[in-house]
C-alpha positions as CSV (number, residue, x, y, z in Angstrom):
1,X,3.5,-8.9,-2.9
2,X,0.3,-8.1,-4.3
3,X,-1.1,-5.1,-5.3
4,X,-3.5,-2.7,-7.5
5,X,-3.1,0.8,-9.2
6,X,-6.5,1.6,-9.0
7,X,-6.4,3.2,-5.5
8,X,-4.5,3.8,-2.4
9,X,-3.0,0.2,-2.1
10,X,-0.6,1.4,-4.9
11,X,0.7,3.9,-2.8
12,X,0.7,1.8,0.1
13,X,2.6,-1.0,-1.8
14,X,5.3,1.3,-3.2
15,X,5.7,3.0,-0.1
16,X,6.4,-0.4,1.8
17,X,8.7,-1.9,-0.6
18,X,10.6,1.5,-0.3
19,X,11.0,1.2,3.5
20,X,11.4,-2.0,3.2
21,X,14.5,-2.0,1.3
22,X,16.3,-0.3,4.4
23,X,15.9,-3.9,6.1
24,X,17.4,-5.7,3.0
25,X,14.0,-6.9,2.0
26,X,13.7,-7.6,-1.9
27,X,9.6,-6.8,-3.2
28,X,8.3,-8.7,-6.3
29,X,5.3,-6.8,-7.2
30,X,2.5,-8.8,-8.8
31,X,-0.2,-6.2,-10.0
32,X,-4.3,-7.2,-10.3
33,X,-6.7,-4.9,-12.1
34,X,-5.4,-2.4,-14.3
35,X,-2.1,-1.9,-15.3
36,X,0.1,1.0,-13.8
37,X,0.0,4.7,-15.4
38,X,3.5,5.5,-16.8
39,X,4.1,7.4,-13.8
40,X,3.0,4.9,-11.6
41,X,5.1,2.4,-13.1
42,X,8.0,5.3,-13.0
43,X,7.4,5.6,-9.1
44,X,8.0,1.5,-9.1
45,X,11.3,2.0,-11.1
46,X,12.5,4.5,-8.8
47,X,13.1,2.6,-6.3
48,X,14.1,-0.2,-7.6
49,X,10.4,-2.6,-7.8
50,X,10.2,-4.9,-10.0
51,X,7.1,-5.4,-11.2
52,X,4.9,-8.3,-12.8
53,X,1.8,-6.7,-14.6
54,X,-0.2,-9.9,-14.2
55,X,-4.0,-8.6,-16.0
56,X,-5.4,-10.7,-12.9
57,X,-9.2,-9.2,-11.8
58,X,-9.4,-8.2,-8.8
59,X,-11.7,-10.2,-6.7
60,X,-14.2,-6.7,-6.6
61,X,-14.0,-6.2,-10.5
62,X,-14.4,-9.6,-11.5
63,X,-18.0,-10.5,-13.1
64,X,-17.7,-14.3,-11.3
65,X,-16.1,-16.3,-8.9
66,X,-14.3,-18.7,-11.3
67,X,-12.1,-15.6,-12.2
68,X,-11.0,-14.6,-8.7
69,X,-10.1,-18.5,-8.2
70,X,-8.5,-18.8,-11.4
71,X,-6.3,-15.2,-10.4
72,X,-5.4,-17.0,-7.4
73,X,-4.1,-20.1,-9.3
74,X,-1.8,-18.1,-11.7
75,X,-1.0,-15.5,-8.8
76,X,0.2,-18.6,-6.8
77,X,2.1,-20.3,-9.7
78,X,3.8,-17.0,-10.3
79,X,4.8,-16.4,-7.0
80,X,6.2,-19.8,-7.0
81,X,9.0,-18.8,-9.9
82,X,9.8,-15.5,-7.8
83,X,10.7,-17.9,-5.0
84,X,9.8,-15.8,-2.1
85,X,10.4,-16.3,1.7
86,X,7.0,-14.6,2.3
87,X,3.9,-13.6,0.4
88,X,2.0,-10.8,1.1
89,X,-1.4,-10.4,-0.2
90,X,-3.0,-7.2,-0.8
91,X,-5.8,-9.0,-2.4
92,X,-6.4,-11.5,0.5
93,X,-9.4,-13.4,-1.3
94,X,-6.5,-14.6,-3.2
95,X,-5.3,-16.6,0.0
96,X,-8.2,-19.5,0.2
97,X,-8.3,-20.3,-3.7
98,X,-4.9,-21.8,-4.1
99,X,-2.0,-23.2,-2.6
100,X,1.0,-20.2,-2.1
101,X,5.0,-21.8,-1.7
102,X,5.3,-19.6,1.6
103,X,3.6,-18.5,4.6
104,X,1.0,-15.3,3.7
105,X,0.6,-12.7,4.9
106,X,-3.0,-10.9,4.2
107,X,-4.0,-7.6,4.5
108,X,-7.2,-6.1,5.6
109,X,-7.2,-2.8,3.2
110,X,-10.7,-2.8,2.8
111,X,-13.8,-5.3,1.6
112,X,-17.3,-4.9,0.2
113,X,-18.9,-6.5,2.6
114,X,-17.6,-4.0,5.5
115,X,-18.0,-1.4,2.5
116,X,-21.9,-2.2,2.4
117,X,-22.2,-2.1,6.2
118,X,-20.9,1.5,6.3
119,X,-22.3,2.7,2.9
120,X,-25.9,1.0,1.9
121,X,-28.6,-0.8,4.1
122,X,-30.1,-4.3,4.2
123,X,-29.0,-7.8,3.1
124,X,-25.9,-8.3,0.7
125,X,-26.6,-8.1,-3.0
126,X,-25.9,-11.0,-4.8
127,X,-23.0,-10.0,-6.2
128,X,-21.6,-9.3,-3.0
129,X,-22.1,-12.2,-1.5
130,X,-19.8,-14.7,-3.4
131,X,-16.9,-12.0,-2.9
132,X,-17.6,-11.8,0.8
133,X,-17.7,-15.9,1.1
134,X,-13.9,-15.6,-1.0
135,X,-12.4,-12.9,1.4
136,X,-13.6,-15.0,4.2
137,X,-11.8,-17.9,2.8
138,X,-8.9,-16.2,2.1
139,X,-8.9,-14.5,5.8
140,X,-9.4,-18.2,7.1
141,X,-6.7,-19.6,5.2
142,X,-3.5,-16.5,5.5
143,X,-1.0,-17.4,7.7
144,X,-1.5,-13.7,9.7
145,X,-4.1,-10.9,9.0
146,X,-3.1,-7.2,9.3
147,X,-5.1,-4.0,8.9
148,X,-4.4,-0.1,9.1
149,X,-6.4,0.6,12.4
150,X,-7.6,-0.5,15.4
151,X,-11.4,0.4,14.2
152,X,-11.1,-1.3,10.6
153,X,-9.4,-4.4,11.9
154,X,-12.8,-4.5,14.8
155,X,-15.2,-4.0,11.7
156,X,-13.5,-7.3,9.7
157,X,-13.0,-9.4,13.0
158,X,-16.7,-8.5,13.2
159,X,-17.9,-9.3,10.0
160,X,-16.3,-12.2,9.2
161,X,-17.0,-13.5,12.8
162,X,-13.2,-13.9,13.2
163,X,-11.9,-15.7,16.8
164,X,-9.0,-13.5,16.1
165,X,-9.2,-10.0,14.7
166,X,-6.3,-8.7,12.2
167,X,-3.4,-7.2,14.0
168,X,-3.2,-3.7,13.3
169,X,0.4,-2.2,11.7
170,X,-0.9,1.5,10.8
171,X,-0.1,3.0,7.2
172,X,2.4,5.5,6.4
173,X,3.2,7.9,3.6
174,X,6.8,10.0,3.1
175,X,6.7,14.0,4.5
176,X,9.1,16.1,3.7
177,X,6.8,17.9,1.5
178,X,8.2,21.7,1.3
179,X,4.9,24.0,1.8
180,X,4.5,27.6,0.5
181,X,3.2,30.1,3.1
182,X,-0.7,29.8,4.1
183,X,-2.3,31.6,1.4
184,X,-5.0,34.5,1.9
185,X,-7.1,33.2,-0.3
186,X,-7.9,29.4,0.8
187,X,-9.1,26.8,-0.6
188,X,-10.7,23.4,-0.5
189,X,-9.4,20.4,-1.6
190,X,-10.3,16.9,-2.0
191,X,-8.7,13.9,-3.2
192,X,-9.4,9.9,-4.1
193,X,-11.9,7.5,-6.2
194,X,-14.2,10.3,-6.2
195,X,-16.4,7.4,-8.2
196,X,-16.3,5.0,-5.1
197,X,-19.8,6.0,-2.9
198,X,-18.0,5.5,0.3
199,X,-15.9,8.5,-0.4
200,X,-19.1,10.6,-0.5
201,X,-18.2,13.2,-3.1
202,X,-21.8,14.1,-3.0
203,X,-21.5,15.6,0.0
204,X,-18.8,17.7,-0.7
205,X,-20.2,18.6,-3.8
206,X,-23.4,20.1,-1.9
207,X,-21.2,21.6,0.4
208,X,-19.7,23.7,-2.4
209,X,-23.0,25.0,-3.6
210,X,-22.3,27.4,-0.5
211,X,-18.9,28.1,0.1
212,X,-17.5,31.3,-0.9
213,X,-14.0,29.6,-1.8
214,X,-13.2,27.1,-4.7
215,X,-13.7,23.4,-4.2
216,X,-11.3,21.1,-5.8
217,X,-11.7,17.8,-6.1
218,X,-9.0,15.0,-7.3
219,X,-9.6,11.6,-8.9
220,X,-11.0,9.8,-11.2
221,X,-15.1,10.0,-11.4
222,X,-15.2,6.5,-13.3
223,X,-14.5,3.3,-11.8
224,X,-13.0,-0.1,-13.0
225,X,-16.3,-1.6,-11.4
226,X,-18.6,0.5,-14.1
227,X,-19.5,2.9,-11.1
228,X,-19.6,6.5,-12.5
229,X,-20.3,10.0,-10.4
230,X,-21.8,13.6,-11.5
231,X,-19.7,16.6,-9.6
232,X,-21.8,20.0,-10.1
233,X,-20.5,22.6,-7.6
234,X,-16.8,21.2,-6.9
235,X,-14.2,21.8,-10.0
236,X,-13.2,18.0,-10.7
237,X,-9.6,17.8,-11.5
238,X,-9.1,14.7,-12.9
239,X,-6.5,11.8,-12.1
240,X,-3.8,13.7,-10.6
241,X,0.0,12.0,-10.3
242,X,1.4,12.3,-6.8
243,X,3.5,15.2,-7.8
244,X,0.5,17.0,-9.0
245,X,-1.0,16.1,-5.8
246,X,2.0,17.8,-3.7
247,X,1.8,21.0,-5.3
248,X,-1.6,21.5,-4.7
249,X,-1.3,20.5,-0.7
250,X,2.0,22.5,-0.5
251,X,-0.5,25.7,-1.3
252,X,-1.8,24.1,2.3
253,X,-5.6,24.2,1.1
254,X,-8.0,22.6,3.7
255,X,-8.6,19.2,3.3
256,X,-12.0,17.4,3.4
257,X,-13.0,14.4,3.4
258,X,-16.6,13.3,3.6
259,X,-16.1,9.5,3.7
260,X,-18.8,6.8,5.2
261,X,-16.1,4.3,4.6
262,X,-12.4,5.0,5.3
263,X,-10.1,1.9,6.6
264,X,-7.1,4.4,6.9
265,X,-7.4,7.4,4.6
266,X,-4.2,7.9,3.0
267,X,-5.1,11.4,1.0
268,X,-5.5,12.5,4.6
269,X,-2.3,11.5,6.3
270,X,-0.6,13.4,3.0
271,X,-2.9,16.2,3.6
272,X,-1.7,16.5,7.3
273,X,1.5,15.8,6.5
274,X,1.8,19.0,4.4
275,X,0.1,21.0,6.8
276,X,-3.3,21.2,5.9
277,X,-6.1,22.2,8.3
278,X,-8.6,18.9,8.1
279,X,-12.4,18.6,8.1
280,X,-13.5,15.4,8.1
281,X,-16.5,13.0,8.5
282,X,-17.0,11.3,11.8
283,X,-16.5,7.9,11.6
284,X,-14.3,5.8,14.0
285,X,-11.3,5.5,11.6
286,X,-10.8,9.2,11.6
287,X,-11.5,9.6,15.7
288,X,-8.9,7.2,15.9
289,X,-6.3,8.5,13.9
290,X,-6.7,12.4,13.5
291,X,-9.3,13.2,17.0
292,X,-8.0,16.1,18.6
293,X,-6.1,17.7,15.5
294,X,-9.0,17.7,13.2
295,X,-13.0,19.4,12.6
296,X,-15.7,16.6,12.4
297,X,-18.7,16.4,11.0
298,X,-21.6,14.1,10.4
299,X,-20.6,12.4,7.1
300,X,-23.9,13.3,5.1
301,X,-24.6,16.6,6.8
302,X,-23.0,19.5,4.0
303,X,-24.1,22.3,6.1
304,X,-22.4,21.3,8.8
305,X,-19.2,20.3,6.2
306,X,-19.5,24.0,4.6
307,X,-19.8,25.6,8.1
308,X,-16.3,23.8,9.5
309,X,-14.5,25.0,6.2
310,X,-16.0,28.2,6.2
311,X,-14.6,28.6,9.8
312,X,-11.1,27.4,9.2
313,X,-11.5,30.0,6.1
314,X,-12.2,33.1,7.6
315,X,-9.9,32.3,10.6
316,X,-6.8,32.3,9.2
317,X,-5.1,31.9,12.2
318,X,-6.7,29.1,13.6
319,X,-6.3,27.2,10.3
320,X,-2.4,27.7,10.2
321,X,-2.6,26.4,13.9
322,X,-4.5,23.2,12.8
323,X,-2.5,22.2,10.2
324,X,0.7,22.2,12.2
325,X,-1.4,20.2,14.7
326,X,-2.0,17.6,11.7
327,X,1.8,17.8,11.1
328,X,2.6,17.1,13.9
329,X,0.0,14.0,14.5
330,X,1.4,12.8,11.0
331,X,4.4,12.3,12.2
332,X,3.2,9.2,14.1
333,X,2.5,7.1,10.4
334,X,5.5,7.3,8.8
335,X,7.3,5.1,6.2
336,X,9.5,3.8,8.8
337,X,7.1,2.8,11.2
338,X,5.0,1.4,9.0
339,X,8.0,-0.9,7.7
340,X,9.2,-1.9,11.3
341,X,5.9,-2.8,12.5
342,X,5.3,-5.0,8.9
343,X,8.6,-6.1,9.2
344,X,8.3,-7.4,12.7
345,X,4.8,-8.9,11.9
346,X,6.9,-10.8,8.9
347,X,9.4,-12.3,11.3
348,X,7.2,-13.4,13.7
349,X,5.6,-15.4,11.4
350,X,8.8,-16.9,9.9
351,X,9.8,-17.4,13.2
352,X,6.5,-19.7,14.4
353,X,6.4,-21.8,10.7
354,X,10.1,-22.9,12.0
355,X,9.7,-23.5,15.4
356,X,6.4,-26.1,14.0
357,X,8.5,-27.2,11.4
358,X,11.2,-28.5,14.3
359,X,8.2,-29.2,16.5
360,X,6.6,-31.9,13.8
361,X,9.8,-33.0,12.7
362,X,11.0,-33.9,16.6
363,X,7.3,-35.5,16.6
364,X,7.7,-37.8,13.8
């Protein structure tokens, strides 16, 4: 398996190999970009990952499509010494520039191309354009697509001009996260690559200009990709490990998110799983997953943003209500579903590679 450290696919990755394990399903994790933080790497060893820090760009970091190719070569050659019975790429741009010893697997975390669409306007940058072309490749040449919803896996099917959309296996993140009582004095919190435009900080940040109670705000405000924000109003916290992250949602703080671009949202699902009241931008990712348990607001309106968390503030009531609502919801995307429904995608693959194999091999 593929993966990153730079974002949410880490958690994803670690989380899947964990549930994964249950089914006697060994994970060889190859990671792109970045290596892991110590604690990162010390989630891996945990439970029991091994890992391969490749150095590999990621096809959204490189500076030129000879790199991502060349990533694919070496990712391929390595995979071939870990002799899997599957590969599973995280990185599916990886899929169409080389030639993997088992069937793939690709999944649809997110792209730039569906990134532009939701974030910026107009024609594809340059830069864009060759990483686009790769993922399309790569979706073109994986065995089986997946993606975390219904709505991101429409979006790719859509832009790519796919016959056949991604089948959609929804994420899932551990509970179990012990909360202290609702405090009288709330808070806002945020959380991810506050550097990354489609998350939106900006918004947040207006919002905060306004609200009578603190604004804190996770992550990292640098990106691998040179991108780089300015928080004013929020407090910026920093790179926070997951632990840090629990004992700030297990003071049950409301969560916002102000994202234009969100395949999944895993900060959320951890958010609801501690019971956190939610306010979040309205964009078919979040309808699908959280409608119902969650306030919504236009993603670039912070008036509207400050309003909802002002409500949930002064209500306190109503905000301990919601966020046992958003418990409850989060119970749907667990670890274990998650697994089952990647493990059943893996063996119906497995399953239709024999059955052609026997197929051919009765032909000839």
């Amino acid at each position: 398996m593929t993966a990153d450290a730079v974002g949410g696919v880490w958690q994803y990755a670690l989380d899947l190999a964990d549930g994964l394990r249950a089914h006697q399903v060994e994970v060889t994790l190859a990671v792109l970009g970045p290596a892991p933080s110590e604690d990162q790497q010390a989630m891996a060893e945990a439970i029991g990952v091994k890992l391969i820090l490749t150095g590999l760009p990621l096809d959204w970091t490189a500076t030129r499509r000879s790199e991502v190719e060349e990533a694919a070569r070496i990712a391929a050659r390595i995979a071939a010494q870990a002799a899997p019975d599957l590969i599973h790429l995280n990185s599916p741009a990886l899929a169409g520039g080389a030639d993997f010893p088992a069937p793939v697997v690709a999944v649809c975390h997110s792209c730039v191309a569906t990134w532009w669409q939701a974030v910026r306007s107009g024609p594809l940058p340059d830069e864009f354009t060759w990483r686009t072309e790769l993922v399309r490749q790569g979706y073109r040449a994986a065995d089986m697509l997946i993606a975390p919803t219904l709505a991101f896996a429409r979006a790719t099917a859509d832009v790519y001009e796919l016959e056949r959309g991604p089948a959609v296996v929804r994420n899932g993140r551990r509970g179990g996260l012990v909360c202290e009582p609702a405090s009288s004095e709330p808070a806002a919190f945020t959380a991810g690559r506050l550097w990354d435009d489609g998350k939106n900080i900006a918004t947040i940040d207006r919002a905060a200009a306004r609200l009578s109670i603190p604004v804190l705000a996770a992550g990292p405000l640098d990106g691998p990709n040179g991108a780089r924000v300015h928080v004013e109003h929020a407090r910026t916290l920093g790179r926070l490990s997951d632990e840090e992250i629990r004992t700030h949602l297990s003071k049950r703080p409301i969560f916002v998110s102000a994202a234009r671009y969100e395949p999944f949202g895993l900060a959320v699902l951890e958010a609801a799983q501690a019971g956190c009241a939610l306010v979040l931008s309205d964009i078919p990712t979040f309808r699908e997953l959280w409608d119902g348990v969650a306030a919504f607001v236009p993603p670039d309106d912070d008036e509207a943003l400050g309003n909802a968390v002002e409500h949930f503030a002064s209500h306190s009531e109503l905000r301990v209500q919601q966020g046992l609502a958003a418990r409850e919801r989060a119970k749907s995307y667990s670890v274990e579903a998650m697994s089952a429904g990647i493990l059943a995608a893996y063996r119906s693959l497995l399953q239709s590679k024999i059955r052609k194999s026997s197929l051919e091999e009765a032909a000839a």
